[in-house]
C-alpha atoms as a printed R data frame, in Angstrom:
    type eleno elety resid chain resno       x       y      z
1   ATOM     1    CA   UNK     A     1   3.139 -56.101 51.949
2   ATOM     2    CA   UNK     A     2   4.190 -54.409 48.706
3   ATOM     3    CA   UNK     A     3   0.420 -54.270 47.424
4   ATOM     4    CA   UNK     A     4  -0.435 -52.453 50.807
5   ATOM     5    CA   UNK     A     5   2.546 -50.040 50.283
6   ATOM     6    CA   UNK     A     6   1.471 -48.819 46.478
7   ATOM     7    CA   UNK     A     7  -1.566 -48.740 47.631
8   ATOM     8    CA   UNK     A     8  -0.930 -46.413 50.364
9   ATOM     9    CA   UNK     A     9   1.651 -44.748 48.038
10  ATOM    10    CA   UNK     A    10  -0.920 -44.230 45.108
11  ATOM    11    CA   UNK     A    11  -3.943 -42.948 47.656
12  ATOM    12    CA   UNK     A    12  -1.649 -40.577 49.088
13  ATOM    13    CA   UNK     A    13  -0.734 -39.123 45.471
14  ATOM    14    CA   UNK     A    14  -4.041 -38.770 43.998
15  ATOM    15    CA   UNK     A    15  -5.796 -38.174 47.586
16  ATOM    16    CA   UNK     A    16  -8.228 -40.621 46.730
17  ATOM    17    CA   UNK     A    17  -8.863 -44.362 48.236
18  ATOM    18    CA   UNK     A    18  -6.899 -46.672 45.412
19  ATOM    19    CA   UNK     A    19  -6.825 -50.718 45.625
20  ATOM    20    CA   UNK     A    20  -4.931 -52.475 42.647
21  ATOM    21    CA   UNK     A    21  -6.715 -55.800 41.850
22  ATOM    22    CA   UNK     A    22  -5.415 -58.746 43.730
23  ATOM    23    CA   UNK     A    23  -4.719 -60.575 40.794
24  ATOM    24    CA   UNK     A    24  -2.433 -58.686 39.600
25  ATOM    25    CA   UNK     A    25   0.762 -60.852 40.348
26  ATOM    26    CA   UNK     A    26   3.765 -59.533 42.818
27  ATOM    27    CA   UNK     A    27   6.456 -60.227 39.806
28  ATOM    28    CA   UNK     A    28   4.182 -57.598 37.857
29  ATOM    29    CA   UNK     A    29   4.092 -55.158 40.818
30  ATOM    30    CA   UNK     A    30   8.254 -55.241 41.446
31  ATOM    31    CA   UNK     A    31   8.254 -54.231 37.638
32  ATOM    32    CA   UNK     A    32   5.872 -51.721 37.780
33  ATOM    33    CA   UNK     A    33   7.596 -50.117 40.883
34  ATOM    34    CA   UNK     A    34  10.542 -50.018 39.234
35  ATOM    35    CA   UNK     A    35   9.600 -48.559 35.969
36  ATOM    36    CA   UNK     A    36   8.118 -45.489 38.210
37  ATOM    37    CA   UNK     A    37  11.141 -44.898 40.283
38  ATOM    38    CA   UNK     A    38  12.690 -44.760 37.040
39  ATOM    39    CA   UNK     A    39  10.132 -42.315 35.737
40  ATOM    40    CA   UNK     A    40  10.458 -40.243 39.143
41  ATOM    41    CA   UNK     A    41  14.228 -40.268 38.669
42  ATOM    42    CA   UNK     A    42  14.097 -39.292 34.610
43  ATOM    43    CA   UNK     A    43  11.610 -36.597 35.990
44  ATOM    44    CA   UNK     A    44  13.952 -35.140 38.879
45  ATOM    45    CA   UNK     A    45  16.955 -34.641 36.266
46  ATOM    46    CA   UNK     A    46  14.504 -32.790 33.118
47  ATOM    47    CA   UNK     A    47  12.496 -30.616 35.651
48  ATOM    48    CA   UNK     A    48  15.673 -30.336 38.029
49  ATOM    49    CA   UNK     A    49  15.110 -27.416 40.801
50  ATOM    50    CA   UNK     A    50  11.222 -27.684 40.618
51  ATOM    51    CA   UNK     A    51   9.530 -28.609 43.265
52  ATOM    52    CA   UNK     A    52   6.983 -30.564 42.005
53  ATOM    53    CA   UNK     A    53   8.477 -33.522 39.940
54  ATOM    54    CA   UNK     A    54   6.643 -35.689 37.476
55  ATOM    55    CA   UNK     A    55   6.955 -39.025 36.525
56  ATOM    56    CA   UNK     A    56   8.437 -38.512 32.722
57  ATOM    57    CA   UNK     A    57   8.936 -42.020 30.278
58  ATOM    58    CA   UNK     A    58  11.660 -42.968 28.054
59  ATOM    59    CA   UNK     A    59  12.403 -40.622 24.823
60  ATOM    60    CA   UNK     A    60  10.011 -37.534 25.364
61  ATOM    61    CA   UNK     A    61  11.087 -34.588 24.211
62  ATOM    62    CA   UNK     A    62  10.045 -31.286 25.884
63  ATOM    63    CA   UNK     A    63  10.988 -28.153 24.945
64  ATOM    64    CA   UNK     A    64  10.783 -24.690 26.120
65  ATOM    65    CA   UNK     A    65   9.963 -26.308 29.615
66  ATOM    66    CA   UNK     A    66  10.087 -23.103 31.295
67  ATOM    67    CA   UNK     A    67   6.944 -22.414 30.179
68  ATOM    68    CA   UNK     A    68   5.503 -25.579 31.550
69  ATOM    69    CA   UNK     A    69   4.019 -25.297 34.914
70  ATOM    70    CA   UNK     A    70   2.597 -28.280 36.925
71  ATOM    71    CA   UNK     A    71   1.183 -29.596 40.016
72  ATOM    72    CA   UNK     A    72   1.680 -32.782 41.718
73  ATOM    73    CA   UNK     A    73   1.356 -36.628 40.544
74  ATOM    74    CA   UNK     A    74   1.590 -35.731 36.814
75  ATOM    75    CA   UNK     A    75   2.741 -38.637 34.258
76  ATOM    76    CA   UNK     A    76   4.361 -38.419 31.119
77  ATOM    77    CA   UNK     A    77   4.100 -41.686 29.172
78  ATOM    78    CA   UNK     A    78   6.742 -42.249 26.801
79  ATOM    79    CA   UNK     A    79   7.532 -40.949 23.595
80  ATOM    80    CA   UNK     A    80   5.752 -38.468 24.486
81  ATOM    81    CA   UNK     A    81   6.504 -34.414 22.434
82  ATOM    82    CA   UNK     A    82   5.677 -31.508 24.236
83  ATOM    83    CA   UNK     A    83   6.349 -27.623 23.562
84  ATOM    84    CA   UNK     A    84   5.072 -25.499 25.557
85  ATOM    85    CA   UNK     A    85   6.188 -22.055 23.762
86  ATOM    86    CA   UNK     A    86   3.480 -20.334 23.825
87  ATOM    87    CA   UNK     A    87   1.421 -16.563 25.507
88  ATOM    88    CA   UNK     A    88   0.128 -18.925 28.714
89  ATOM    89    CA   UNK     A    89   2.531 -21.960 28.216
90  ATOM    90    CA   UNK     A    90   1.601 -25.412 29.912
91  ATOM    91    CA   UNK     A    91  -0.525 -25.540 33.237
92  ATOM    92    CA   UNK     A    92  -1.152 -29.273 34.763
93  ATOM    93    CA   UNK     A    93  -3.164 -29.245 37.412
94  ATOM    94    CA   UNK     A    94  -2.507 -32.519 39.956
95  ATOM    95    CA   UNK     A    95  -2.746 -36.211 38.453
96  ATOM    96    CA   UNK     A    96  -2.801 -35.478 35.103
97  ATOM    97    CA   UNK     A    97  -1.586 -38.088 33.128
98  ATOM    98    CA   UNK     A    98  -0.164 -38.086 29.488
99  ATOM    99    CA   UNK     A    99  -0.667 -41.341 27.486
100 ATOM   100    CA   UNK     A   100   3.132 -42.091 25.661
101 ATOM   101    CA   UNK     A   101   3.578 -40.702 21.907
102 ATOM   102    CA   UNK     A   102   1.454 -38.233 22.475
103 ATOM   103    CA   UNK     A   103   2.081 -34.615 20.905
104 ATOM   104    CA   UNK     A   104   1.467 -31.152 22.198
105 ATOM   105    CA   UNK     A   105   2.292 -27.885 20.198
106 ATOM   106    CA   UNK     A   106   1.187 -24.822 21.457
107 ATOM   107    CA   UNK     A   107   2.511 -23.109 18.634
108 ATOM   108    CA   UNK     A   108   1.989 -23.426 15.203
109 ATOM   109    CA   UNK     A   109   4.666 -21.055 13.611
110 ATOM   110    CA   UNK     A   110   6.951 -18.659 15.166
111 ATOM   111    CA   UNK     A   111   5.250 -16.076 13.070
112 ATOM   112    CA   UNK     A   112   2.483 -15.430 15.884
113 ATOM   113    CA   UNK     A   113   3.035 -17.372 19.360
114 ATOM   114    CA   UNK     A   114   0.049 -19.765 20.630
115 ATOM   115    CA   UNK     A   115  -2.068 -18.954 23.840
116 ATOM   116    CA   UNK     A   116  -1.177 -22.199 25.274
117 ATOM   117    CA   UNK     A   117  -3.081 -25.229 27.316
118 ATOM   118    CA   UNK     A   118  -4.408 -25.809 30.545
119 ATOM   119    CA   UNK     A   119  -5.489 -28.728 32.194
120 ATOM   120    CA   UNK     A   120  -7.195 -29.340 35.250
121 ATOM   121    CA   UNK     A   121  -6.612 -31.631 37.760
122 ATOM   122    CA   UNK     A   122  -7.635 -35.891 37.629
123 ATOM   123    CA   UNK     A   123  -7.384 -35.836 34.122
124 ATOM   124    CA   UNK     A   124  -6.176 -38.426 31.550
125 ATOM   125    CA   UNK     A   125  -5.414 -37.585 28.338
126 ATOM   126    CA   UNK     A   126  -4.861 -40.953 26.166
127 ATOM   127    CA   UNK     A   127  -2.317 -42.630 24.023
128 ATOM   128    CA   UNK     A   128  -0.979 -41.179 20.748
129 ATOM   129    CA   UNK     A   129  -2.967 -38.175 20.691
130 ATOM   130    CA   UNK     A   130  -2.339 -34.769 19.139
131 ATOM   131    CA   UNK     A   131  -3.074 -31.089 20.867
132 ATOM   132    CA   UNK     A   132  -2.720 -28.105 18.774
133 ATOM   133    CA   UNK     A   133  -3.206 -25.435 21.353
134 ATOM   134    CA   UNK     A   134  -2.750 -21.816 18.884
135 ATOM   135    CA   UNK     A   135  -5.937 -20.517 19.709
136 ATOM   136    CA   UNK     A   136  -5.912 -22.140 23.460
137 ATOM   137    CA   UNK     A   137  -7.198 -25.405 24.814
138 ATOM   138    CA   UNK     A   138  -8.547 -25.905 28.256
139 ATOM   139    CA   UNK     A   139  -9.736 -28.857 30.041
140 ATOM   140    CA   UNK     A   140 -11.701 -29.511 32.812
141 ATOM   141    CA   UNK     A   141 -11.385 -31.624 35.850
142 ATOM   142    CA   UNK     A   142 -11.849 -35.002 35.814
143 ATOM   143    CA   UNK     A   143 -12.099 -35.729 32.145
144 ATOM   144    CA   UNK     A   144 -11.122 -38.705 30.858
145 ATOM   145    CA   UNK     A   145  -9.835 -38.443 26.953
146 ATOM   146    CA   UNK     A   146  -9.423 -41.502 24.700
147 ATOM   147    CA   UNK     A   147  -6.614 -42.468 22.318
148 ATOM   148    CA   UNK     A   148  -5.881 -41.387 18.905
149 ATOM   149    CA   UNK     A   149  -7.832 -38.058 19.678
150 ATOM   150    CA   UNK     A   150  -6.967 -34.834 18.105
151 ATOM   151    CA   UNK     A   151  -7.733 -31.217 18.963
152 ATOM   152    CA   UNK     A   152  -7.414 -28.435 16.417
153 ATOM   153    CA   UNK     A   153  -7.404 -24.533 18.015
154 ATOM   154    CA   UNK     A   154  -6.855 -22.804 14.647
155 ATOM   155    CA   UNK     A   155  -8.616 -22.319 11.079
156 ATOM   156    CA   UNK     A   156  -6.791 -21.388  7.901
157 ATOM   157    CA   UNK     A   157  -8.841 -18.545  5.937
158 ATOM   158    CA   UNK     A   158  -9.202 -19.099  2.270
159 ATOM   159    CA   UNK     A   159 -11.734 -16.597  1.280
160 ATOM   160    CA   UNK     A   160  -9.216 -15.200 -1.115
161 ATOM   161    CA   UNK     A   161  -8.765 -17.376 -4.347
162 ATOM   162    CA   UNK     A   162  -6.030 -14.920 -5.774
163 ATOM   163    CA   UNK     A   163  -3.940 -15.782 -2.545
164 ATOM   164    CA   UNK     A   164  -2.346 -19.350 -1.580
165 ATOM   165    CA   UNK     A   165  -4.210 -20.703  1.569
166 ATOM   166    CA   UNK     A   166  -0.792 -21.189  3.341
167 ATOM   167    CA   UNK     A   167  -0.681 -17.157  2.760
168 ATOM   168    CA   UNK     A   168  -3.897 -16.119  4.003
169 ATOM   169    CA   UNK     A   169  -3.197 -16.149  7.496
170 ATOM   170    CA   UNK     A   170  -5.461 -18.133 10.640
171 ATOM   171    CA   UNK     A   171  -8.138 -17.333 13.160
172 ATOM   172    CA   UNK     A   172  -8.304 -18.644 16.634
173 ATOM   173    CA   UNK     A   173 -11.269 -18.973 18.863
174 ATOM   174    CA   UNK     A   174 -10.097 -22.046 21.087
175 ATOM   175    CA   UNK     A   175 -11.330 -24.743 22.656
176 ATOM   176    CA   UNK     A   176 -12.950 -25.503 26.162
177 ATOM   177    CA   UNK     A   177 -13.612 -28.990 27.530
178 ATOM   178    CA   UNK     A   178 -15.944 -28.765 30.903
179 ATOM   179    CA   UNK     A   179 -15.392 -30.678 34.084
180 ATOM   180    CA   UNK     A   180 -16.189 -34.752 33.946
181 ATOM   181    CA   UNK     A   181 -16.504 -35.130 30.311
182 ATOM   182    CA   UNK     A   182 -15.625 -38.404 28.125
183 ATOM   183    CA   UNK     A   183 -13.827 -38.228 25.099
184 ATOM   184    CA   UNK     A   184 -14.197 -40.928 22.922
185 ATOM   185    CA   UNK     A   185 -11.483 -42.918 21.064
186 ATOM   186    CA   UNK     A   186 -10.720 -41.233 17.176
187 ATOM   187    CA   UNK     A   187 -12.234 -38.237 17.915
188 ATOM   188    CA   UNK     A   188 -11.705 -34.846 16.086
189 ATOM   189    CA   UNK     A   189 -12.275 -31.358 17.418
190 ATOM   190    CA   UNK     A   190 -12.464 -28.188 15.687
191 ATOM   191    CA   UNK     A   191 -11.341 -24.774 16.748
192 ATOM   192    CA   UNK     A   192 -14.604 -22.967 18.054
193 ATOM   193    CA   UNK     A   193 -16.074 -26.128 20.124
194 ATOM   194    CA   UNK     A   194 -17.216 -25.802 23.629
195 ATOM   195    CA   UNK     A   195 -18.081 -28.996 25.648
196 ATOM   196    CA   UNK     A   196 -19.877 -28.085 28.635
197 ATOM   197    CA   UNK     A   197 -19.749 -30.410 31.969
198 ATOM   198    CA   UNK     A   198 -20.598 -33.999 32.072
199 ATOM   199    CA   UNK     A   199 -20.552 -34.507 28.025
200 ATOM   200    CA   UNK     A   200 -19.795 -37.881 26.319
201 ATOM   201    CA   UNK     A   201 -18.433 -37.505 22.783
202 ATOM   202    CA   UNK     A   202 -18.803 -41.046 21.115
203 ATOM   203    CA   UNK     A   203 -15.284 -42.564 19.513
204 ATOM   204    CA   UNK     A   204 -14.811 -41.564 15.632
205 ATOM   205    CA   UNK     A   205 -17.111 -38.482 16.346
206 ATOM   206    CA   UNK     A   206 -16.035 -35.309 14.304
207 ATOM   207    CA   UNK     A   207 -16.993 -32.166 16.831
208 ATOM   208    CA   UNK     A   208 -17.171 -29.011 14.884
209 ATOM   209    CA   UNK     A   209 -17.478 -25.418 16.010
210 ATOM   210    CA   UNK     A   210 -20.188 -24.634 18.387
211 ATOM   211    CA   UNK     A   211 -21.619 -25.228 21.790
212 ATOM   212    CA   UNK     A   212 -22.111 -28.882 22.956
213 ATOM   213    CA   UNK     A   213 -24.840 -28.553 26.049
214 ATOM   214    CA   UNK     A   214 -24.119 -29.984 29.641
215 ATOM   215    CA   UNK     A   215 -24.803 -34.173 30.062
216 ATOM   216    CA   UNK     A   216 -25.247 -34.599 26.439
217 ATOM   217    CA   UNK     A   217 -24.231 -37.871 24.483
218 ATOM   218    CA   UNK     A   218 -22.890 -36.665 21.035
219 ATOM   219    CA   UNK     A   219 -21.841 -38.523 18.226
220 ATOM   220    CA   UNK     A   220 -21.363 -38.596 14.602
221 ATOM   221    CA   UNK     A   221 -19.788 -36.560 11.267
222 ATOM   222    CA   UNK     A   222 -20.656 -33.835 11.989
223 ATOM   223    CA   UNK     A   223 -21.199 -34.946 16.056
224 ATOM   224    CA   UNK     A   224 -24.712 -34.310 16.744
225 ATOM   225    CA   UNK     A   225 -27.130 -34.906 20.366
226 ATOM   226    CA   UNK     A   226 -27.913 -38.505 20.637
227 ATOM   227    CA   UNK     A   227 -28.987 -38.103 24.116
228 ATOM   228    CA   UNK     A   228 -29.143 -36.736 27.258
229 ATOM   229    CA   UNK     A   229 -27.349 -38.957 29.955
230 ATOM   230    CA   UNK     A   230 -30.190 -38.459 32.270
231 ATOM   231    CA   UNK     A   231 -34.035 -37.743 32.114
232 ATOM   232    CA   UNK     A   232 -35.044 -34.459 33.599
């Protein structure tokens, strides 16, 4: 009976058919409900008055939350730091999913305010992963990202060699991850990279400024074509 219930429960969120494995035993499932009315509750009092509440973990920090706009089904694991001051703030599509300790700063000093990220909807963004959104950062539906992954929207000039680097100022271009991409574990990208649709970054890859064509398989330091994911 309860397996039937989440399962109607979770289909109904993510508007999708969704069947946990039978294995799974009921002692585990009365836990896991419990945690998320938990989460649903923790998310009710931080994002009081809005009507779409997300499921928000233990010790997460979020600040300017104003700024932070969101659809429906959205998790925040815990741990999790999120700032959304920024031009654009914060926009979640629905069932987007935050793995916990992860950290999002949209602005990298108050000297100049960040543009901000969006995300689109049915995406997961992994465990203990950092987003530093200054020059923007948007992500496509149904991408999956790994853990440990980092994103970089800003460069430091240095071209001067009378002037500190810290003084020199930055440049943003952004970054833009297409629809139904894979985003390996330990990956780092660059301000300046766009991954078009259906991409698979391999885990450890370093992704540096440019563009990354559509169903390509890239990997390496500096991430290069591998293959394509499917003969033409």
């Amino acid at each position: 009976m309860l397996r039937k219930l989440i399962n109607t429960y979770i289909s109904k969120i993510k508007k999708e058919p969704y069947n946990i494995d039978a294995s799974i035993p009921t002692s585990y499932l009365y836990g896991f409900v419990f945690s998320r009315v938990i989460m649903l509750l923790r998310g009710k009092i931080r994002f009081i008055g809005r009507r779409q509440t997300p499921f928000v973990g233990s010790s997460v920090t979020l600040k300017a939350k104003s700024l932070f706009k969101m659809g429906y089904g959205v998790t925040i694991g815990n741990g999790c730091y999120i700032d959304a001051l920024s031009v654009e703030g914060i926009q979640f599509g629905n069932n987007v999913s935050i793995g916990p300790r992860t950290k999002i700063e949209c602005t990298g000093s108050i000297r100049t305010l960040g543009k901000g990220l969006t995300v689109e909807d049915n995406v997961g963004l992994g465990s203990d992963n950092f987003y530093g959104c200054a020059g923007g950062i948007s992500i496509g539906q149904d991408t999956i990202i790994g853990n440990f992954v980092s994103f970089h929207a800003e460069n430091h000039r240095f071209s001067d060699r009378n002037i500190p680097i810290r003084l020199q100022g930055v440049t943003h271009e952004g970054i833009k991850i297409g629809q139904n991409c894979w985003i390996g574990a330990k990956v780092t990208i660059l301000d300046g990279v766009i991954i078009e649709d259906g991409c698979i970054i391999a885990a450890g890859a370093l992704v540096k400024a440019g563009v990354y064509k559509k169903e390509g398989i890239y990997g390496g330091v500096p991430a290069k074509l591998i293959k394509h994911r499917f003969s033409e």
